[in-house]
C-alpha positions in Angstrom: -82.2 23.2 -8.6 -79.8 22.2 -11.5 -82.1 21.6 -14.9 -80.4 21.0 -17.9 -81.7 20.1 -21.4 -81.1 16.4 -20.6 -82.9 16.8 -17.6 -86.1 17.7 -19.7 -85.3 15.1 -22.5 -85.0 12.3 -20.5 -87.7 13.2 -18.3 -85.6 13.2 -15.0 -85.3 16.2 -11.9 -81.4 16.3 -11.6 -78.8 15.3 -14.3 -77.4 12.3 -12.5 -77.4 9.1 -14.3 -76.7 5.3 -13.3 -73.7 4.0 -15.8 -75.2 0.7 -17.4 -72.8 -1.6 -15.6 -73.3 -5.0 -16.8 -72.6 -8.4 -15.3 -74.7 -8.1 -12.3 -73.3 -4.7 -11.2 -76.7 -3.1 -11.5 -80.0 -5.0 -10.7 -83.8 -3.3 -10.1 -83.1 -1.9 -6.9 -80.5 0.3 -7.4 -81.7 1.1 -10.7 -85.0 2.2 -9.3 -83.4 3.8 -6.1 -81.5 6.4 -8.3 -84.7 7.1 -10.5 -87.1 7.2 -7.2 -84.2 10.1 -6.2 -84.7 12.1 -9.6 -81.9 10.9 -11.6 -81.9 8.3 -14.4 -81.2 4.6 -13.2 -80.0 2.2 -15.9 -79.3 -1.1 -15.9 -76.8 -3.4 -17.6 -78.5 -6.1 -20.0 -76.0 -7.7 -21.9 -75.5 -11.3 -22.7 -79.2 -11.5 -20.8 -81.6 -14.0 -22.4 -85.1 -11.8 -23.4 -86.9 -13.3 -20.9 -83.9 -11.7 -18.0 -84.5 -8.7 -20.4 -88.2 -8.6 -19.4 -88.2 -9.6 -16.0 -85.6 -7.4 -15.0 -87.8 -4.2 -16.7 -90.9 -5.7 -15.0 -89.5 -5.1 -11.6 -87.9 -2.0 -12.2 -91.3 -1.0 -12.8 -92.2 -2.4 -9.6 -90.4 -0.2 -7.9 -90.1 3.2 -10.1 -92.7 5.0 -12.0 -89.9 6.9 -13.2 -87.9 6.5 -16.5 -85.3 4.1 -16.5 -82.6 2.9 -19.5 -81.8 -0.8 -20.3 -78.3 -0.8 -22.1 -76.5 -3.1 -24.6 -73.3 -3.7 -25.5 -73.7 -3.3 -29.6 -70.3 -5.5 -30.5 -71.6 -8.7 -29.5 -75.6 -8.0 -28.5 -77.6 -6.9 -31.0 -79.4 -10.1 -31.5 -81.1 -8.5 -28.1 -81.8 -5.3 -29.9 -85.4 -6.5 -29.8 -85.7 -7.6 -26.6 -85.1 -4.8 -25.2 -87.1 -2.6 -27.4 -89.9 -4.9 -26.5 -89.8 -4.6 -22.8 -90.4 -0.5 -23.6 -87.3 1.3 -21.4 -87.6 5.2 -21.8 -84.0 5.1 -23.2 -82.1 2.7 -25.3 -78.7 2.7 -23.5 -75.8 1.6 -25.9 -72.1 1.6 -26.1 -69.3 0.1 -28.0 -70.6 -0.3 -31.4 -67.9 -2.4 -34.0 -67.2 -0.7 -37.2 -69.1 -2.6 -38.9 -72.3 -2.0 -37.0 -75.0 0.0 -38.6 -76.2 2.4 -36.0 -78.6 4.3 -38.5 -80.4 1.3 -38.6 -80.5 0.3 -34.7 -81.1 3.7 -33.6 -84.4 4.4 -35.9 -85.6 0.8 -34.5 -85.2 2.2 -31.0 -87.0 5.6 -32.1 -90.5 3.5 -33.8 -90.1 1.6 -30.5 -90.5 5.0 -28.6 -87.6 5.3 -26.9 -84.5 7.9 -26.7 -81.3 6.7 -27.6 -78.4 7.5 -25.7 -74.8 6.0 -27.0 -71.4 6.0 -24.9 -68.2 6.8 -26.9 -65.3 7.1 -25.7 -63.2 9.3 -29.0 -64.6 12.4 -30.8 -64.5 10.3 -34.1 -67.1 7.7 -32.7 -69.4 10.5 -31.2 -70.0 11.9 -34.6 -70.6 8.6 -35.9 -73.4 8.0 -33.4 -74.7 12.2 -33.8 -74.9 11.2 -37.4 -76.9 8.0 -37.2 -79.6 9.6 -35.0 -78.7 9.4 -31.4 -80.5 11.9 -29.4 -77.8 11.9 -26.1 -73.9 11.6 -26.7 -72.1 10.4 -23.4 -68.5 10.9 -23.6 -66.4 8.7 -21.0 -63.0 9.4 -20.6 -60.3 6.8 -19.8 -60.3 7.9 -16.2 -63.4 5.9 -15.5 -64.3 1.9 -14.8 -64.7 -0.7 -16.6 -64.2 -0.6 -20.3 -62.9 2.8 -21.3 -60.7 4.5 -24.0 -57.5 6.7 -23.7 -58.6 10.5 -23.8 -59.4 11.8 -21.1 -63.0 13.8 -19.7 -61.3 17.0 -19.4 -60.0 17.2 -23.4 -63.2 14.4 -24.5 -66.1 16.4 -23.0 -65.6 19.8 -24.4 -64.4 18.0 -28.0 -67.7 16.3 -28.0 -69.9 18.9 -27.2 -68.8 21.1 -29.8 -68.5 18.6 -32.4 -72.1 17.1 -32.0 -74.0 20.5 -30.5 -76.8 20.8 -30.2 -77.2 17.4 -28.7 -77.5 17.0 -25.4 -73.6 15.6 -24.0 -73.2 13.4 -20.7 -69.6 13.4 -19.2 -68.6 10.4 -17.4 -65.3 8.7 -16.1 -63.4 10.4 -13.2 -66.4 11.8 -11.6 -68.1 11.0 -8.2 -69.0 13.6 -6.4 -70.7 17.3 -6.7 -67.5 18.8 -8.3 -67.5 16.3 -11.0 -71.2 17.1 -12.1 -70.0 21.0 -11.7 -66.9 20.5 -13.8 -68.8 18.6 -16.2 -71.5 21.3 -16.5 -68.7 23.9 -17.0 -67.3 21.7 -19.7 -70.4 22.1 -21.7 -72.1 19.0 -21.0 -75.5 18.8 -19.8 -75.4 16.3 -17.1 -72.9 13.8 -15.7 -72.8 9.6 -15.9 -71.6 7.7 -12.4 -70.1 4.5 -12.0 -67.7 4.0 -9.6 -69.5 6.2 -6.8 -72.8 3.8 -7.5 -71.3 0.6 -6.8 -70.2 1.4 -3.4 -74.3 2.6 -2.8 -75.6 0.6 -0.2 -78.3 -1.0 -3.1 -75.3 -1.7 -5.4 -75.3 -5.5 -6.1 -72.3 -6.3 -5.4 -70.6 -7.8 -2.1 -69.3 -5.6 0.9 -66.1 -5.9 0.1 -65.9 -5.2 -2.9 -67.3 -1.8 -1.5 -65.4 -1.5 0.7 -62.3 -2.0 -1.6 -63.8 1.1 -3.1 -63.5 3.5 -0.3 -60.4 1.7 1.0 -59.0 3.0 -3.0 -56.8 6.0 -3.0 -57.8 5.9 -7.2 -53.8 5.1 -7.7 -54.3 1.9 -7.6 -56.4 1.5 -10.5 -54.6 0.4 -14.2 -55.6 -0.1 -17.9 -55.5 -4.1 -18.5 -56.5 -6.7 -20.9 -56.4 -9.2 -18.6 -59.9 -9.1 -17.5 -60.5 -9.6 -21.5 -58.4 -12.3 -21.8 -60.2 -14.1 -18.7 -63.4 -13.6 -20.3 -63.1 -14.8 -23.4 -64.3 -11.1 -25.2 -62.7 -8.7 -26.9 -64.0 -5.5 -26.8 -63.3 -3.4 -29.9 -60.6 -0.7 -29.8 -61.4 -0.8 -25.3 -59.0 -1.5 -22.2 -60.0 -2.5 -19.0 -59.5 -0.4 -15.7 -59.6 -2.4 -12.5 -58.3 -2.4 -9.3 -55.0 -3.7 -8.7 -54.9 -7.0 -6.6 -52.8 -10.3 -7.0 -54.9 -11.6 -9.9 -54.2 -8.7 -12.0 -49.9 -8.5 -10.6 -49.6 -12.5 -10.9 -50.5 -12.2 -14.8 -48.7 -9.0 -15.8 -46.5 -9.7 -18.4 -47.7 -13.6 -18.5 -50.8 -12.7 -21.0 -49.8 -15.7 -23.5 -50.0 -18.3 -21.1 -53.2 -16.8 -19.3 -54.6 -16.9 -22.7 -53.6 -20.8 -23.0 -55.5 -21.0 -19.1 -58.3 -19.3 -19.4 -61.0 -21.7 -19.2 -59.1 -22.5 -15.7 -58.7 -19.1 -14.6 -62.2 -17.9 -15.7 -63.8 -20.4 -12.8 -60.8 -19.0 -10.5 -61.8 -15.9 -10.5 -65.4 -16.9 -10.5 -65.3 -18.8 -7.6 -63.3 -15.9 -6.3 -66.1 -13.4 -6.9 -68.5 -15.7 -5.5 -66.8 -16.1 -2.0 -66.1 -12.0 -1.7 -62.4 -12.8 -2.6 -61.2 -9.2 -3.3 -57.2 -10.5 -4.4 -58.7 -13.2 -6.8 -61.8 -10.8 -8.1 -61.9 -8.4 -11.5 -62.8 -5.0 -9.6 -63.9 -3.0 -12.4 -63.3 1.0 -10.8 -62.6 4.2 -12.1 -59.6 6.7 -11.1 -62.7 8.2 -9.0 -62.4 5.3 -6.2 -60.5 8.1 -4.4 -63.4 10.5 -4.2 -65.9 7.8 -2.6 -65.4 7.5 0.9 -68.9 5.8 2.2 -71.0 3.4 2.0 -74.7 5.0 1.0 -77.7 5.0 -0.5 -78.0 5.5 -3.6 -80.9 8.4 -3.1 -78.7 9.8 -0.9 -75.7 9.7 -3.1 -78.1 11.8 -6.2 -79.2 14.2 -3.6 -75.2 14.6 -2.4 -74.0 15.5 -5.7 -76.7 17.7 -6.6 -76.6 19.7 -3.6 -72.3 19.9 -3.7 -73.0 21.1 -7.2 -75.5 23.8 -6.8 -73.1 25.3 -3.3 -70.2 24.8 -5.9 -71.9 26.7 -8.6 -73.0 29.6 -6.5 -69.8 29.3 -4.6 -67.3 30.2 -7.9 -69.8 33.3 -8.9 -68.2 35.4 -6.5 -65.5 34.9 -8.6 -66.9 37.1 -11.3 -65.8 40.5 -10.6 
């Protein structure tokens, strides 16, 4: 069995952790599904009213005795700072902080509250930012992963950011979905390894069969960095580009960003509507570069067990290496 510092910090059997997707790309079940399996389930809170925020960690613990995370998106959420606090999650989950933000501050709330803190970056320069205002686990996310992601990549971040901030505990994420990412990401120095992509096509995933299957259908070359998604929205993320799928949505507004901005209100319920009815052409699909590496539809206790055991044959495997 693979056991790592993080595994003994955040209380978890194997270094496999949930990615805190937000808007309703994780819910209770697949949160609790990846902690029942030994791993750390977390779940997306953002732009959640506190009451969501206490519900949601109420049936979570329904279904888990095991730790679990709640995570926030610090540019625009920290009004919900105590929300989440309040509804006791082992760890305090954050990303995307604005400069501005004073994660000294936040961080020592989330430690009187009890909790560990662990902060996504996605540069070296923001990683020692968050090592120097107290957070106890440093995930660094290269740009090959979903959703909202930088531009260095987890081969050159991961080893930067381990060295930098040591002797925190380091998460690699983006790019990974399988046993030979959690390997690679071990070998890299970091102490465990962050999933996305390979959770949303779990069979507990919340999100519709499509969509899923648009995930194993994905070669990964058919993902792209946009700011279209933004611009739909209505929220800019600080210093972050969005990497989706590429579908007719995304094509019909390449290059026409002005006048989507000038539509947005009307495109917004498009692609709504769109998500609503399992339109996959009409749809954000937030996916990482590791779409090509998922292949199944599966549970998400079977997907922790998966990797783990790939890793560990991996691991053994490349020691006959060493002559």
């Amino acid at each position: 069995m693979i056991t790592t510092r993080a595994c003994t910090l955040l209380g978890i059997t194997h270094p496999v952790v949930l990615g805190g997707m937000g808007s309703g790309h994780t819910d209770p079940g697949l949160v609790a599904a990846v902690s029942n399996a030994g791993g750390l389930g977390i779940i997306g809170v953002s732009w959640r009213s506190p009451g969501d925020i206490a519900t949601l960690a109420a049936e979570i613990r329904q279904r888990t005795d095991r730790p679990f995370g709640l995570n926030l998106l610090l540019f625009s959420n920290e009004e919900s700072v105590d929300a989440v606090l309040a509804a006791s999650p082992a760890v305090f989950s954050t990303a995307w902080a604005s400069p501005e933000q004073d994660l000294h501050t936040i961080f020592a709330r989330a430690h009187d509250a009890g909790a560990i803190v662990m902060h996504m970056v996605p540069m070296l320069q923001e990683a020692l930012r968050a090592a120097e205002a107290g957070a106890d686990v440093i995930v660094a996310q290269g740009t090959e992963g979903g959703g909202h992601v930088g531009v260095i990549s987890t081969l050159l971040l991961v080893p930067q950011v381990t060295r930098a901030v040591a002797p925190l505990p380091v998460l690699a994420a983006g790019g990974l979905a399988d046993g030979a990412g959690l390997a690679a990401a071990l070998m890299l120095g970091a102490e465990g390894a962050l999933f996305g992509t390979r959770f949303l096509a779990a069979t507990e995933a919340p999100v519709s069969e499509n969509y899923k299957r648009a995930l194993v259908a994905s070669d990964g070359h058919n993902t792209l960095l946009s700011e279209i998604p933004d611009i739909v929205s209505g929220e800019m993320w600080p210093g972050a580009y969005a990497r989706v799928l590429r579908n007719h949505l995304i094509e019909a507004w390449s290059g026409r960003e002005a006048e989507l901005r000038a539509r947005r209100a009307e495109i917004y319920e498009h692609t709504a509507r769109a998500r609503q009815a399992g339109d996959m052409h009409e749809s954000v699909l937030w996916a990482g570069e590791s779409a090509g590496l998922v292949d199944r539809i599966e549970p998400a206790g079977l997907i922790v067990e998966r990797i783990v055991d790939e890793a560990e044959a991996i691991m053994h495997e490349r020691t006959a290496l060493i002559q």
